[in-house]
mmCIF file of the N, C-alpha and C atoms, coordinates in Angstrom:
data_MODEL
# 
_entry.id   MODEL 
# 
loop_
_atom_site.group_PDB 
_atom_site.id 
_atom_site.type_symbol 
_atom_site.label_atom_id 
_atom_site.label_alt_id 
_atom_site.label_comp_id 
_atom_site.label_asym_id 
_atom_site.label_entity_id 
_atom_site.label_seq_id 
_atom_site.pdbx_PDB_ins_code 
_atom_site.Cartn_x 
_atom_site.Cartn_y 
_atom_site.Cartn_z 
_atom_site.occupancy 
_atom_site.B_iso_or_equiv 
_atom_site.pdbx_formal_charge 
_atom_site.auth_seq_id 
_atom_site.auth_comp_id 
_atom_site.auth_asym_id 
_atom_site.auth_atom_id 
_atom_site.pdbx_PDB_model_num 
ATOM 1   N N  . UNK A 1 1  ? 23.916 40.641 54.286 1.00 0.00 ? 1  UNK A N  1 
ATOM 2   C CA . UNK A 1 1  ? 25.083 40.229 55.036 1.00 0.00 ? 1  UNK A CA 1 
ATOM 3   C C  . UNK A 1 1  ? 24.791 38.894 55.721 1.00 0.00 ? 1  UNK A C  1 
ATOM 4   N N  . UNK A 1 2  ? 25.469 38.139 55.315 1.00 0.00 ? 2  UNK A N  1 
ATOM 5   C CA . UNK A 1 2  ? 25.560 36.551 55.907 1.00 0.00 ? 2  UNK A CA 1 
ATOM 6   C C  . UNK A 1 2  ? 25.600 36.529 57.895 1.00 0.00 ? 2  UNK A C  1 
ATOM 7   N N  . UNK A 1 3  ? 24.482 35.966 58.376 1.00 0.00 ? 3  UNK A N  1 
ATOM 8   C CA . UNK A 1 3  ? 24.342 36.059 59.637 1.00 0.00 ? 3  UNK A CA 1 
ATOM 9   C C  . UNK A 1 3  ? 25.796 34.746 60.597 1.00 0.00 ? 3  UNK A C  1 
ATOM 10  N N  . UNK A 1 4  ? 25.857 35.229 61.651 1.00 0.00 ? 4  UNK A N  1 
ATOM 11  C CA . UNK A 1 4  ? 26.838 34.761 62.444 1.00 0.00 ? 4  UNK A CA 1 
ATOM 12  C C  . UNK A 1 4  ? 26.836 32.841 62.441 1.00 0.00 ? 4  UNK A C  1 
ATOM 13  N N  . UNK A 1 5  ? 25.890 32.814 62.392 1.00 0.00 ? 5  UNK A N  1 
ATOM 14  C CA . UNK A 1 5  ? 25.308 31.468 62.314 1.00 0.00 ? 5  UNK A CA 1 
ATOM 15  C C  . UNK A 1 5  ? 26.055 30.639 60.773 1.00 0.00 ? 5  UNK A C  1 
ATOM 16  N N  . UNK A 1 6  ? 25.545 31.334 60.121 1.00 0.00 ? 6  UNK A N  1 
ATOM 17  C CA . UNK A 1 6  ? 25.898 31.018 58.664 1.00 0.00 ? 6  UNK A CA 1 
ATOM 18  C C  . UNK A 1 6  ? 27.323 31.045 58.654 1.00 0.00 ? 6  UNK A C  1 
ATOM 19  N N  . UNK A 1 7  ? 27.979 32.228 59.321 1.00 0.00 ? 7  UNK A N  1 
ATOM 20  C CA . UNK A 1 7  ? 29.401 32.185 59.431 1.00 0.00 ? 7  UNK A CA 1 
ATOM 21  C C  . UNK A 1 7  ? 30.809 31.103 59.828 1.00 0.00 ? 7  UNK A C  1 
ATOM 22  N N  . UNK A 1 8  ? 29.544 30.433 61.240 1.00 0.00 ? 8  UNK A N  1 
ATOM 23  C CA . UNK A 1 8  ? 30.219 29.612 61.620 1.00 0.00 ? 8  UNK A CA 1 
ATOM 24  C C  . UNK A 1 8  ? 29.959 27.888 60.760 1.00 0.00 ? 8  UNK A C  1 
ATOM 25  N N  . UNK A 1 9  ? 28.627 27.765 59.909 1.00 0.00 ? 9  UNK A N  1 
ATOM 26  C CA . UNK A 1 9  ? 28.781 26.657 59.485 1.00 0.00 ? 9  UNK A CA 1 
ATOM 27  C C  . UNK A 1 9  ? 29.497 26.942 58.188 1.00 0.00 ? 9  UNK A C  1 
ATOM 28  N N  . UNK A 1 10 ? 30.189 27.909 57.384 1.00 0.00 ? 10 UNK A N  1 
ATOM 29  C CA . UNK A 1 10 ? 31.395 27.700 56.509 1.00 0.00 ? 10 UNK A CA 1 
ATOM 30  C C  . UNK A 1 10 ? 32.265 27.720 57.000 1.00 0.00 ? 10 UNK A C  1 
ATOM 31  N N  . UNK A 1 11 ? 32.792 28.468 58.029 1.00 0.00 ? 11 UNK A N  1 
ATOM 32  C CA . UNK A 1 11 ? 34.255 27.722 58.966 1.00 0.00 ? 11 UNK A CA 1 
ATOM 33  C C  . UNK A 1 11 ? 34.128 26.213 58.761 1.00 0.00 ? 11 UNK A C  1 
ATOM 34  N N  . UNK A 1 12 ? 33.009 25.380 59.420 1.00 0.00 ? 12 UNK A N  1 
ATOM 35  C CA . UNK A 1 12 ? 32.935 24.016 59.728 1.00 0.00 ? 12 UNK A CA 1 
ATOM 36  C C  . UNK A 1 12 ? 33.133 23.122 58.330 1.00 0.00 ? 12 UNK A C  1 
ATOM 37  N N  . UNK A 1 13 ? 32.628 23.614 57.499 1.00 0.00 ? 13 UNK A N  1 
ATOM 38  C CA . UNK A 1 13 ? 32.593 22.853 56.301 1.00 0.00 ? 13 UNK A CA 1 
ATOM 39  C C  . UNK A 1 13 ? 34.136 22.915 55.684 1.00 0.00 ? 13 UNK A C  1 
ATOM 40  N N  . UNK A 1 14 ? 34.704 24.303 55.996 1.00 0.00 ? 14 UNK A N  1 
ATOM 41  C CA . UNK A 1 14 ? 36.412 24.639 55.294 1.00 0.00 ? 14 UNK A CA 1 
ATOM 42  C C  . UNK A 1 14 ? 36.945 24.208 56.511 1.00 0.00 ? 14 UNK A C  1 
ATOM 43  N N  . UNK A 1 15 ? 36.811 23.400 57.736 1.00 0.00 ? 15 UNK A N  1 
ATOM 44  C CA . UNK A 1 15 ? 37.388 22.616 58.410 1.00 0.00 ? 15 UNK A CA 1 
ATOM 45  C C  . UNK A 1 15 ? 37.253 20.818 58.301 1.00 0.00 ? 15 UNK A C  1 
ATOM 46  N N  . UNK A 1 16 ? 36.712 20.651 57.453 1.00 0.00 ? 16 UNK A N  1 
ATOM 47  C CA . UNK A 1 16 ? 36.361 19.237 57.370 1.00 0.00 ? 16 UNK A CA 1 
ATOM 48  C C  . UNK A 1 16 ? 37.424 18.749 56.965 1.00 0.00 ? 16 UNK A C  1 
ATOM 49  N N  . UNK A 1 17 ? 37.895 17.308 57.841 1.00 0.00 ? 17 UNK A N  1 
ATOM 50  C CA . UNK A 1 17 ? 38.820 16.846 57.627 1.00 0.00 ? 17 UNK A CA 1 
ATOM 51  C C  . UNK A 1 17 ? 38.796 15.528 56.357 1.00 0.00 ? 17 UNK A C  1 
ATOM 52  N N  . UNK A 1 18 ? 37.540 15.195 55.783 1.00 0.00 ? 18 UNK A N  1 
ATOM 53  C CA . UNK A 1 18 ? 36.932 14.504 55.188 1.00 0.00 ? 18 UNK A CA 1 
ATOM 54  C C  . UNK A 1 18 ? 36.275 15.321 54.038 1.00 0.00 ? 18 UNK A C  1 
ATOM 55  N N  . UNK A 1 19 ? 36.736 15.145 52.301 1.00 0.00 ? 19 UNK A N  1 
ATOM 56  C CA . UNK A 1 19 ? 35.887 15.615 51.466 1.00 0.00 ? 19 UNK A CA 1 
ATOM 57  C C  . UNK A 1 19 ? 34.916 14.867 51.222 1.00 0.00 ? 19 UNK A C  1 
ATOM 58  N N  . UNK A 1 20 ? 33.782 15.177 51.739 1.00 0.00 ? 20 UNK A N  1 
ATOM 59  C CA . UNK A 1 20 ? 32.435 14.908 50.953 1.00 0.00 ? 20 UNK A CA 1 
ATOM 60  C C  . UNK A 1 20 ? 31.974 15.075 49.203 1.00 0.00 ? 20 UNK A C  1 
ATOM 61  N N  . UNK A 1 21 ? 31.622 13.993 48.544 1.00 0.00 ? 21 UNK A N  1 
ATOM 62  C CA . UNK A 1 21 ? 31.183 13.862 47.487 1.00 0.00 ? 21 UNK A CA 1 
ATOM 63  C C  . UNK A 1 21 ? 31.102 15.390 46.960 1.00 0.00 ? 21 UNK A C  1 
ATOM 64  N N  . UNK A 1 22 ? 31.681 15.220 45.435 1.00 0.00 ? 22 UNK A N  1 
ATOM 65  C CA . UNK A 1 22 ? 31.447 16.530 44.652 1.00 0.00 ? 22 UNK A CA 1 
ATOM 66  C C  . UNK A 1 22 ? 29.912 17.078 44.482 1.00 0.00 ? 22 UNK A C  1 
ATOM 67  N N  . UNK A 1 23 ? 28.970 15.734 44.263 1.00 0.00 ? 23 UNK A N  1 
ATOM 68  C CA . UNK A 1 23 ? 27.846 17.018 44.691 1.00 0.00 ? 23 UNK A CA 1 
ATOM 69  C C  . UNK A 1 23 ? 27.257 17.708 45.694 1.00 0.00 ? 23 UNK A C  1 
ATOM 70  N N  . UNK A 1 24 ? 27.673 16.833 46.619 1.00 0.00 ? 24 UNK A N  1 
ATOM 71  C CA . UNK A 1 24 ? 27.286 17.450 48.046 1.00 0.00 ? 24 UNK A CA 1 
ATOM 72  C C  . UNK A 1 24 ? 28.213 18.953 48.255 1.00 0.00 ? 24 UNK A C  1 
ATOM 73  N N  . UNK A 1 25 ? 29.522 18.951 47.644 1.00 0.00 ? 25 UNK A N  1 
ATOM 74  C CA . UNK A 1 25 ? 30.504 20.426 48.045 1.00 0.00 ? 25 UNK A CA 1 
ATOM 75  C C  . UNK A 1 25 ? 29.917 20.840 46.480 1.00 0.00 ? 25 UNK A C  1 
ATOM 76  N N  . UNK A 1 26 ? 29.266 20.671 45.772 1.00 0.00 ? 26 UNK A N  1 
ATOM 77  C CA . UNK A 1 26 ? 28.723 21.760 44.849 1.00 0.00 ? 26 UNK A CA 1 
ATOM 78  C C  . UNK A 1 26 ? 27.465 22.390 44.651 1.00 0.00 ? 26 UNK A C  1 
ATOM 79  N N  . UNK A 1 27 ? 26.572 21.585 45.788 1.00 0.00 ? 27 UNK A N  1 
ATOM 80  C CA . UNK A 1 27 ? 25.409 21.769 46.727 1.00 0.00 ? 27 UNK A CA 1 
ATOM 81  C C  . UNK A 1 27 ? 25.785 23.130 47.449 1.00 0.00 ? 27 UNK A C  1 
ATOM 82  N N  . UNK A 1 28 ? 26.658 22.999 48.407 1.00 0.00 ? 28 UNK A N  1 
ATOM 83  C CA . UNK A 1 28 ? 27.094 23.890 49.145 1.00 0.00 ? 28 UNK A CA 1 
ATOM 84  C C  . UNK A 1 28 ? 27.542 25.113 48.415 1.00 0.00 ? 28 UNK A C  1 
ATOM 85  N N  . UNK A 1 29 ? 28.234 24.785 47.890 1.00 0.00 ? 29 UNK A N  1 
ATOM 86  C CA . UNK A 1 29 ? 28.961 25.844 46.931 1.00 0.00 ? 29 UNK A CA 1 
ATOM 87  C C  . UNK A 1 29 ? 27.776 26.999 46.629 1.00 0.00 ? 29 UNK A C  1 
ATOM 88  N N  . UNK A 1 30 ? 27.025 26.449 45.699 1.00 0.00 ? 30 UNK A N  1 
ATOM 89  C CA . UNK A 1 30 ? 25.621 27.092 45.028 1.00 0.00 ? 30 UNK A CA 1 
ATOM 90  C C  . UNK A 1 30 ? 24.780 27.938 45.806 1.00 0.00 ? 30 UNK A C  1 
ATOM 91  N N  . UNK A 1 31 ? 24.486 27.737 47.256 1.00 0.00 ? 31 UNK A N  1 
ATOM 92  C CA . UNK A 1 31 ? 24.290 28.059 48.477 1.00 0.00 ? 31 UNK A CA 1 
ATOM 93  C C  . UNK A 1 31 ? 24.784 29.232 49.009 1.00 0.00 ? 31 UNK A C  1 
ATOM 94  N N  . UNK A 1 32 ? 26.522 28.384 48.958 1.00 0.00 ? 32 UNK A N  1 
ATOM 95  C CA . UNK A 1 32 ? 27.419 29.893 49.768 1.00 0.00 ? 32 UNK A CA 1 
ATOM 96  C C  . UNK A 1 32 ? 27.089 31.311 48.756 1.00 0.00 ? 32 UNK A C  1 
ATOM 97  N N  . UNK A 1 33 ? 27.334 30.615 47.472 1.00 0.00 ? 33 UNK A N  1 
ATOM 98  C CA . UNK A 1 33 ? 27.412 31.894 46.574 1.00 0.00 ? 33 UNK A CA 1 
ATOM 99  C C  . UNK A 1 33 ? 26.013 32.704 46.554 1.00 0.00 ? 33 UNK A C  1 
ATOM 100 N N  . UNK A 1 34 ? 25.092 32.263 46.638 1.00 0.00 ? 34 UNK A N  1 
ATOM 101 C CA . UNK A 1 34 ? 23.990 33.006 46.651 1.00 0.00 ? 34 UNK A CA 1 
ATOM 102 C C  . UNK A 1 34 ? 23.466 33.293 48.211 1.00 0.00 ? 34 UNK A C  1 
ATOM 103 N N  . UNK A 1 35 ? 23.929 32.892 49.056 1.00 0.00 ? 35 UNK A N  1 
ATOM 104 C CA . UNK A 1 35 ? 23.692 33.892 50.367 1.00 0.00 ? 35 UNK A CA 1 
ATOM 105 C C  . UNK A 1 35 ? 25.131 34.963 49.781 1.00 0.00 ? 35 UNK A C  1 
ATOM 106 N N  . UNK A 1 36 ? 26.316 35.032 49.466 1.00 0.00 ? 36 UNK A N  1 
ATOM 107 C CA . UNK A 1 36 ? 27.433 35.836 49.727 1.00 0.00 ? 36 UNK A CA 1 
ATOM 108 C C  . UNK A 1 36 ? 27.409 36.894 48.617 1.00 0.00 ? 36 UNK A C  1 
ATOM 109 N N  . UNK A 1 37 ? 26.767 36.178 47.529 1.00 0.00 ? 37 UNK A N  1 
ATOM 110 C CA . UNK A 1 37 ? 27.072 37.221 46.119 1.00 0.00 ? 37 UNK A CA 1 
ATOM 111 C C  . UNK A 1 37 ? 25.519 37.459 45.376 1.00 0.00 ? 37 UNK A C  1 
ATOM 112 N N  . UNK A 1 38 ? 24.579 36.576 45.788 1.00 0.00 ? 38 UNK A N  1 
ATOM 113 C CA . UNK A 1 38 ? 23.051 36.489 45.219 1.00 0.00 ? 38 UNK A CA 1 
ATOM 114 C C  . UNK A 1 38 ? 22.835 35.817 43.873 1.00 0.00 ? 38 UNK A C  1 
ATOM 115 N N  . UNK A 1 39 ? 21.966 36.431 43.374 1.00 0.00 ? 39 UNK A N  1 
ATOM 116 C CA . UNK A 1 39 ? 21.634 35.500 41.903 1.00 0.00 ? 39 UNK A CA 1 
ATOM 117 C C  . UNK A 1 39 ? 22.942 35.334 41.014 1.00 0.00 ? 39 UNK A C  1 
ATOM 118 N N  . UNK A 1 40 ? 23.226 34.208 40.252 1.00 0.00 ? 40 UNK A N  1 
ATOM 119 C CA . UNK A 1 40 ? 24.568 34.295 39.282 1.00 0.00 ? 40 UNK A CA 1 
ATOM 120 C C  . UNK A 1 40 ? 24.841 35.536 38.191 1.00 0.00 ? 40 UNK A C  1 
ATOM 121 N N  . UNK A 1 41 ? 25.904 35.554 38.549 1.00 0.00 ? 41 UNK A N  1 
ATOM 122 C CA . UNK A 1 41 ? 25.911 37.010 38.028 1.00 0.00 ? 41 UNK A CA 1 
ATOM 123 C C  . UNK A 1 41 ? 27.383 37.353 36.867 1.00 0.00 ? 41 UNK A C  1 
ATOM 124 N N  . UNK A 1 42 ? 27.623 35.903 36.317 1.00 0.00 ? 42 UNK A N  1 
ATOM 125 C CA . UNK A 1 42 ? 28.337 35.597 35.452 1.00 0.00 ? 42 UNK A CA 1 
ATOM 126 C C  . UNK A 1 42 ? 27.933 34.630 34.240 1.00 0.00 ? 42 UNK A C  1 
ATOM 127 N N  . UNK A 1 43 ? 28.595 34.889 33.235 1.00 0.00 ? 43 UNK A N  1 
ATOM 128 C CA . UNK A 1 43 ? 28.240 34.320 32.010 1.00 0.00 ? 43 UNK A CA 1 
ATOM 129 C C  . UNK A 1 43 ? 28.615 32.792 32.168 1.00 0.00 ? 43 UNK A C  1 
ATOM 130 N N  . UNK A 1 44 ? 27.688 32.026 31.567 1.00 0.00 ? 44 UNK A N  1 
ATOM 131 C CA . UNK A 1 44 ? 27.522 30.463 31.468 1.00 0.00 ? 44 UNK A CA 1 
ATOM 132 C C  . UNK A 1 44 ? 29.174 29.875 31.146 1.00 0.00 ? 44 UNK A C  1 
ATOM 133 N N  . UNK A 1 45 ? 29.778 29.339 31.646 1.00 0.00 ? 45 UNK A N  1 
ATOM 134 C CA . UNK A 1 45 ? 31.106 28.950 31.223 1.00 0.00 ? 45 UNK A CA 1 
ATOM 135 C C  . UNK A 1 45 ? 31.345 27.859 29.820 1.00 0.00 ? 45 UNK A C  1 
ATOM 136 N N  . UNK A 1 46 ? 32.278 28.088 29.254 1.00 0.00 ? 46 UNK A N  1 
ATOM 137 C CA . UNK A 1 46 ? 31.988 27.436 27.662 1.00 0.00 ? 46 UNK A CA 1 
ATOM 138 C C  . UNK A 1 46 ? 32.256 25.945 28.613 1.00 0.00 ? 46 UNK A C  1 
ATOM 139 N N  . UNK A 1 47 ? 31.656 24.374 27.304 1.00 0.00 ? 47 UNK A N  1 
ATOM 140 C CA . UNK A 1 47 ? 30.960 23.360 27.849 1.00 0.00 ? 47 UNK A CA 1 
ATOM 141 C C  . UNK A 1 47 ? 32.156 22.708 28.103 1.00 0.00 ? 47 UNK A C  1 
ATOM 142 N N  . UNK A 1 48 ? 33.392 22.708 27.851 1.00 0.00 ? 48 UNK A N  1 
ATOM 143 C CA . UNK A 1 48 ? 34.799 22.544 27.665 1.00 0.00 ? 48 UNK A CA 1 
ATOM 144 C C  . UNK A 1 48 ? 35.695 22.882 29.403 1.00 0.00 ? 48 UNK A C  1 
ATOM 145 N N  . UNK A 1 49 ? 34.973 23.412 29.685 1.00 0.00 ? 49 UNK A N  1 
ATOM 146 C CA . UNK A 1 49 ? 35.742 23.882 31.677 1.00 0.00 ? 49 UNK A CA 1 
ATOM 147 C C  . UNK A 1 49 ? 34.628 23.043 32.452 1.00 0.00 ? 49 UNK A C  1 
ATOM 148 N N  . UNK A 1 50 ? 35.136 21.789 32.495 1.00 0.00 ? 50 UNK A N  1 
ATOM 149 C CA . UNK A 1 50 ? 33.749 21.225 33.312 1.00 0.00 ? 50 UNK A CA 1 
ATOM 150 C C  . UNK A 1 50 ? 33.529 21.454 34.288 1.00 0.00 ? 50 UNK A C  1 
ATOM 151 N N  . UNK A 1 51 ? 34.985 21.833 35.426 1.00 0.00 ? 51 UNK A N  1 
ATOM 152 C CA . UNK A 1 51 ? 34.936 22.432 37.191 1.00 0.00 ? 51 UNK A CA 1 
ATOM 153 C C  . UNK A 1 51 ? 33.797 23.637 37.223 1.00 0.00 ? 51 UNK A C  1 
ATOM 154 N N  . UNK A 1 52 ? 34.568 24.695 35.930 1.00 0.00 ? 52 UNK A N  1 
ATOM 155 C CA . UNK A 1 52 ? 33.484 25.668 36.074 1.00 0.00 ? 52 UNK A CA 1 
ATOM 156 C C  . UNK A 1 52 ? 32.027 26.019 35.716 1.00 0.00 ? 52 UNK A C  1 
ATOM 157 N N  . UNK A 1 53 ? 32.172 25.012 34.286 1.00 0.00 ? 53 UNK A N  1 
ATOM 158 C CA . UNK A 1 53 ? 30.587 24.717 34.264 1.00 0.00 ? 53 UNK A CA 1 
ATOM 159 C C  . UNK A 1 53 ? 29.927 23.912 35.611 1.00 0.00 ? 53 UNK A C  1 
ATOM 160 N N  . UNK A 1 54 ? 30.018 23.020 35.956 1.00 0.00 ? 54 UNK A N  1 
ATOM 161 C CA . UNK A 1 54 ? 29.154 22.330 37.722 1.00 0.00 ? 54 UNK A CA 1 
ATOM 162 C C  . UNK A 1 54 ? 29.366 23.286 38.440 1.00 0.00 ? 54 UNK A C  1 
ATOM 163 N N  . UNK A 1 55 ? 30.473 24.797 38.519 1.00 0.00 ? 55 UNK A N  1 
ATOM 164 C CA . UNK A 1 55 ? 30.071 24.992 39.551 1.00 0.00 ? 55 UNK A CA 1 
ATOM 165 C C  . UNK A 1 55 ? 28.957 26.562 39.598 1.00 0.00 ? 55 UNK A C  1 
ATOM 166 N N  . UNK A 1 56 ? 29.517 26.712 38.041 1.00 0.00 ? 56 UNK A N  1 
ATOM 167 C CA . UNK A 1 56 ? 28.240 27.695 37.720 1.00 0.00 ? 56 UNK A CA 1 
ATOM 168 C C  . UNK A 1 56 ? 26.816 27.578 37.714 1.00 0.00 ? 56 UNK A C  1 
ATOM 169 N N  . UNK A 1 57 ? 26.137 25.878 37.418 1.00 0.00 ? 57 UNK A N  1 
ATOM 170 C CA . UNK A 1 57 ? 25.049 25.588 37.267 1.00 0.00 ? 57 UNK A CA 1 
ATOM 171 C C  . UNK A 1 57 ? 25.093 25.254 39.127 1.00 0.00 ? 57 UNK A C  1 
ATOM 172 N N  . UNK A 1 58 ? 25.852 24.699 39.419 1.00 0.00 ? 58 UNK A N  1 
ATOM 173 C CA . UNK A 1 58 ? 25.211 24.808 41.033 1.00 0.00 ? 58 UNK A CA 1 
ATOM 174 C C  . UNK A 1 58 ? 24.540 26.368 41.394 1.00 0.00 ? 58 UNK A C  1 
ATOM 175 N N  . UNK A 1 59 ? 25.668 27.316 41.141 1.00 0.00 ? 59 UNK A N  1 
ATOM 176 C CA . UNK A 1 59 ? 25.248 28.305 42.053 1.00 0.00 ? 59 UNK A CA 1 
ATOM 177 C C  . UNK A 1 59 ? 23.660 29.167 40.800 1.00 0.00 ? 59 UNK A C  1 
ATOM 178 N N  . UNK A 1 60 ? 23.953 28.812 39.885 1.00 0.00 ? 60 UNK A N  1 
ATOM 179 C CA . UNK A 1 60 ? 22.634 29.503 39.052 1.00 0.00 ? 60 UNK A CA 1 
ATOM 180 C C  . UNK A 1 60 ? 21.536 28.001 39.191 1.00 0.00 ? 60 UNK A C  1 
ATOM 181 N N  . UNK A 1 61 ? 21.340 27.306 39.956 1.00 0.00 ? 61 UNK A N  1 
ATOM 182 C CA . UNK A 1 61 ? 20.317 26.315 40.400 1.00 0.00 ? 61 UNK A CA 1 
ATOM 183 C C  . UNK A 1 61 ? 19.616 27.099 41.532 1.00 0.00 ? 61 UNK A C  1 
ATOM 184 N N  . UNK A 1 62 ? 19.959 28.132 42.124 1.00 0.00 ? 62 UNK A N  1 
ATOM 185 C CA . UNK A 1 62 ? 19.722 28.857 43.313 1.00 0.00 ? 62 UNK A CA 1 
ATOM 186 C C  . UNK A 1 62 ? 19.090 30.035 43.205 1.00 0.00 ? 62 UNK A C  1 
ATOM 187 N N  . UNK A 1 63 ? 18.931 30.637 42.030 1.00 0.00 ? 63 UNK A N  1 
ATOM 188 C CA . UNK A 1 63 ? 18.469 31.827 41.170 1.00 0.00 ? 63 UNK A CA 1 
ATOM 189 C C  . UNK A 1 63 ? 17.361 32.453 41.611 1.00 0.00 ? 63 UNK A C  1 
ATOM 190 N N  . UNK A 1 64 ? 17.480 33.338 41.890 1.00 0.00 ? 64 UNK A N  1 
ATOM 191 C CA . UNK A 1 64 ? 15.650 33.703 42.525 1.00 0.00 ? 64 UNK A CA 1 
ATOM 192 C C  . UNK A 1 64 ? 15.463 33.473 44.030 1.00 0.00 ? 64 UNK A C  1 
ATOM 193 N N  . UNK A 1 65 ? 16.506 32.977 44.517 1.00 0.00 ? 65 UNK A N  1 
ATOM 194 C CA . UNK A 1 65 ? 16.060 31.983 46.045 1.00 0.00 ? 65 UNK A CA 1 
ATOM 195 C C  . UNK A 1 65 ? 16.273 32.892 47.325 1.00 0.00 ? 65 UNK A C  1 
ATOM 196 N N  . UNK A 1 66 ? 15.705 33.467 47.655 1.00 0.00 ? 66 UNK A N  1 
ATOM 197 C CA . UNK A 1 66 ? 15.916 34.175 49.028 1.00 0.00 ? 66 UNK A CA 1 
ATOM 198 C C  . UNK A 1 66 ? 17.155 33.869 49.477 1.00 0.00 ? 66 UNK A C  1 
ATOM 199 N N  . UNK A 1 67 ? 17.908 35.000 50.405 1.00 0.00 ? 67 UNK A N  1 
ATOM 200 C CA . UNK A 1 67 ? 19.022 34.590 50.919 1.00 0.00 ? 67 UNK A CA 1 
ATOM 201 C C  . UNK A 1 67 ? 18.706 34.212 52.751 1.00 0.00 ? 67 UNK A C  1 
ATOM 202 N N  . UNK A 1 68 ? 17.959 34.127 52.885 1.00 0.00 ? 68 UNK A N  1 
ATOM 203 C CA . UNK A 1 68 ? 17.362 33.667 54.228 1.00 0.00 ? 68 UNK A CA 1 
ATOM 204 C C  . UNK A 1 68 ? 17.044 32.229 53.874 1.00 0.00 ? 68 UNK A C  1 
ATOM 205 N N  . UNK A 1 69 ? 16.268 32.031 52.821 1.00 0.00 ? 69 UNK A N  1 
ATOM 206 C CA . UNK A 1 69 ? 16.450 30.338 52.499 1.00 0.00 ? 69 UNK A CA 1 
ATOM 207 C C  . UNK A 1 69 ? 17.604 29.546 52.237 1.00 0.00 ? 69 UNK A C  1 
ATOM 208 N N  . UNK A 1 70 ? 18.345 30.592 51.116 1.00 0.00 ? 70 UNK A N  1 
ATOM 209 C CA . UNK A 1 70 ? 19.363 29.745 51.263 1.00 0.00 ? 70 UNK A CA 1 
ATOM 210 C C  . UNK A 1 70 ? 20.661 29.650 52.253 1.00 0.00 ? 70 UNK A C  1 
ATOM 211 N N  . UNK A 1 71 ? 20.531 30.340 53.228 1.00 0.00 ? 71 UNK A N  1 
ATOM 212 C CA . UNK A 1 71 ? 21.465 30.309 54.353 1.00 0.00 ? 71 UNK A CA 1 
ATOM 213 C C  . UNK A 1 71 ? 20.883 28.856 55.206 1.00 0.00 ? 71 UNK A C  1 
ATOM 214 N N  . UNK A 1 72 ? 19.826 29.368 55.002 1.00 0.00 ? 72 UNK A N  1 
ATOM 215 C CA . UNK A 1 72 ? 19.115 27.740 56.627 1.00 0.00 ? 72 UNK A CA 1 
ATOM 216 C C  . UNK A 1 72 ? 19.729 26.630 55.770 1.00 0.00 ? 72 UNK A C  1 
ATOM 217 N N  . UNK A 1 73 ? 19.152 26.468 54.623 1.00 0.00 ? 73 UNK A N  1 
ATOM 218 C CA . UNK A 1 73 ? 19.502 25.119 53.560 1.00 0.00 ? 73 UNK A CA 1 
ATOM 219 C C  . UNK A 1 73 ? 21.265 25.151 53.675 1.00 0.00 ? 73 UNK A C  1 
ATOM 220 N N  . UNK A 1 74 ? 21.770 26.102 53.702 1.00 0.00 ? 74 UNK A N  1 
ATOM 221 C CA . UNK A 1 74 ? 23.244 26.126 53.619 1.00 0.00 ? 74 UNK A CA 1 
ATOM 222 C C  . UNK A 1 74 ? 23.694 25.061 55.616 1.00 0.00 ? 74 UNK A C  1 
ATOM 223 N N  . UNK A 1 75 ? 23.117 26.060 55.932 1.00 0.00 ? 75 UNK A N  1 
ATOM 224 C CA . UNK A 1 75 ? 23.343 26.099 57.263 1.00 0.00 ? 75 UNK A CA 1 
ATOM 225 C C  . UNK A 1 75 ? 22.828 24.329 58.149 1.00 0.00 ? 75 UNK A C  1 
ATOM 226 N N  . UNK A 1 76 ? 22.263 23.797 57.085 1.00 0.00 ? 76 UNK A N  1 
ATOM 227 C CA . UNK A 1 76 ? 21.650 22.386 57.440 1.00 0.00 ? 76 UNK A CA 1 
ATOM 228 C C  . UNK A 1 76 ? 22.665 21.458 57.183 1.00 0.00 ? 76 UNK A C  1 
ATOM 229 N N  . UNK A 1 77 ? 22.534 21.891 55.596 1.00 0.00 ? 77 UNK A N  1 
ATOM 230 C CA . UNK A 1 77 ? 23.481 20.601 54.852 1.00 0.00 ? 77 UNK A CA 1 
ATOM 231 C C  . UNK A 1 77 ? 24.925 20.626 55.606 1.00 0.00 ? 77 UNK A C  1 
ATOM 232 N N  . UNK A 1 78 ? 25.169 21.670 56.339 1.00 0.00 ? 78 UNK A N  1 
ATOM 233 C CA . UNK A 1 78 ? 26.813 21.961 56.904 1.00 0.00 ? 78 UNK A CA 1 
ATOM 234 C C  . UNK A 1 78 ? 26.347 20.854 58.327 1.00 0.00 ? 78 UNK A C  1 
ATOM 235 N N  . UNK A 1 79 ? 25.048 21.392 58.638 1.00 0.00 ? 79 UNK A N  1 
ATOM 236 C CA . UNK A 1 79 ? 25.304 20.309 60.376 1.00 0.00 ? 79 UNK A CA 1 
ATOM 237 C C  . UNK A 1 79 ? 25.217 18.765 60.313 1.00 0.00 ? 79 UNK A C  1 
ATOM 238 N N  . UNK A 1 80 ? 24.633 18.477 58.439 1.00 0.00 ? 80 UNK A N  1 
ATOM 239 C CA . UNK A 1 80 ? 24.703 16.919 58.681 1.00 0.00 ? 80 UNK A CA 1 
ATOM 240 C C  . UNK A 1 80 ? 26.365 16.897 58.498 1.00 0.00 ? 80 UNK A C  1 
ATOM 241 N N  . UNK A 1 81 ? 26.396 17.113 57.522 1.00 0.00 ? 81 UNK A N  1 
ATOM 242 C CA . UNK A 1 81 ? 28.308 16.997 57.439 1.00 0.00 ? 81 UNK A CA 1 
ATOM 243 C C  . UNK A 1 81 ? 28.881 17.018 58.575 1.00 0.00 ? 81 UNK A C  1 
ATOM 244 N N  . UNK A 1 82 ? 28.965 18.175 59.560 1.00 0.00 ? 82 UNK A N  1 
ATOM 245 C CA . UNK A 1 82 ? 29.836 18.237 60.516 1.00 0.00 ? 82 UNK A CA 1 
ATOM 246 C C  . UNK A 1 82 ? 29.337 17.356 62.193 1.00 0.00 ? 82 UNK A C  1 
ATOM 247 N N  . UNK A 1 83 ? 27.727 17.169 61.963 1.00 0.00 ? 83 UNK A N  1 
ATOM 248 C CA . UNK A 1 83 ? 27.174 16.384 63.550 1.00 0.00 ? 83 UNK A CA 1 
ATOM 249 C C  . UNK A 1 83 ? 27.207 17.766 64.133 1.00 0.00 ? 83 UNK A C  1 
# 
């Protein structure tokens, strides 16, 4: 279960009034999903859906990764974004 902390830096990030670069929100992305859902747990998307291929290889770039790591790493990249 995603700690309170973690909670409040995805509020901050789905409050940004400014989109940050697609890899930086597919950074994040990869992150959220594996503190929220864990290792990827869906089939590789055909090479033809490019949104969903980047955003499948983001979150299967994370594979194996503790969800305590990837919350802090989540929880970082949100405080440079937000200050």
């Amino acid at each position: 279960m995603p700690s309170e902390e973690f909670n409040k830096a995805a509020a901050s990030v789905r409050a940004l009034t400014t989109k940050p670069e697609d890899s930086v929100m597919l950074e994040l992305y990869g992150l959220y999903k594996q503190v929220t859902v864990g290792d990827c747990n869906i089939a590789e998307p055909a090479a033809g859906d490019s949104i969903a291929r980047a955003k499948w290889e983001a979150w299967n770039r994370n594979k194996g990764k503790a969800v305590g790591d990837a919350e802090k790493q989540y929880i970082t990249k949100a405080s440079q974004l937000t200050g």
